[in-house]
C-alpha positions in Angstrom: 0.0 0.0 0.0 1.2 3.5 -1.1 2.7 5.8 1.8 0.2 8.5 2.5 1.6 12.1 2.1 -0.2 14.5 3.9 1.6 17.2 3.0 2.4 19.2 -0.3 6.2 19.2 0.8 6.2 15.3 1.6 4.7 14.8 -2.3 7.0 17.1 -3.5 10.2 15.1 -2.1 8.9 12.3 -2.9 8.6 13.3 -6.5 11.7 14.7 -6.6 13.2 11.8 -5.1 11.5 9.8 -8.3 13.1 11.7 -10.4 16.5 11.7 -9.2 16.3 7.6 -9.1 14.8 7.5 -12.4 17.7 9.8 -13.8 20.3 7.9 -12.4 19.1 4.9 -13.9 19.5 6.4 -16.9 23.3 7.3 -16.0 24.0 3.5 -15.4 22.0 2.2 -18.5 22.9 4.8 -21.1 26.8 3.5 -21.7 26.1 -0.1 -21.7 23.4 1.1 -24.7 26.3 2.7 -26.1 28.9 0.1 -26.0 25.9 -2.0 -27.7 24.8 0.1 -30.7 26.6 -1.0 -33.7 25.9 2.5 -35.7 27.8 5.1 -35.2 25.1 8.1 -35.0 23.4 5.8 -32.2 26.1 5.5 -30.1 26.6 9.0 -30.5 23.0 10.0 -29.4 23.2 7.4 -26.4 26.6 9.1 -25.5 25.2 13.0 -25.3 22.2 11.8 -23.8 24.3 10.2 -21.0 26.1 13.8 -20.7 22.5 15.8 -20.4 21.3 13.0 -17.9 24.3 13.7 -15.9 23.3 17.6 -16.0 19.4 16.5 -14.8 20.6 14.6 -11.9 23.0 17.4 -10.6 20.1 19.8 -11.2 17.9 17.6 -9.0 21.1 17.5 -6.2 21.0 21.4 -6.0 17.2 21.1 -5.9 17.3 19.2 -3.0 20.4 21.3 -1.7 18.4 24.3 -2.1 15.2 23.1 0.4 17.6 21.8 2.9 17.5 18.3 1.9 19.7 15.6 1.7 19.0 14.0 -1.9 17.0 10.9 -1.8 16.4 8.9 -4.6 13.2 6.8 -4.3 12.2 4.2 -6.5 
């Protein structure tokens, strides 16, 4: 059963905290899809994807930083 929130700063974290998993996901999958991709444009894409994704999580770090919270990444 889901956690109940009862406040809009408990969703908010929580969301946040969805994100930040989700985008470090990303950081561990996107070079393995790299090493994989046999055309060279692909691997290309996969590899500045990776390099944006790396941006996103950081950007969700000083999010956290900025409200006084440790980051938490929540599945």
């Amino acid at each position: 059963m889901p956690t109940k929130m009862d406040h809009p700063r408990e969703l908010f974290l929580h969301e946040l905290g969805d994100l930040l998993y989700a985008e470090n996901m990303l950081v561990k999958t996107l070079p393995k899809l790299a090493n994989e991709a046999t055309d060279t444009e692909l691997r290309e894409g996969f590899e500045l994807h990776l390099e944006e994704t790396k941006q996103h999580a950081a950007n969700l770090e000083e999010v956290f930083q900025a409200i006084g919270e440790k980051p938490k990444a929540e599945k």
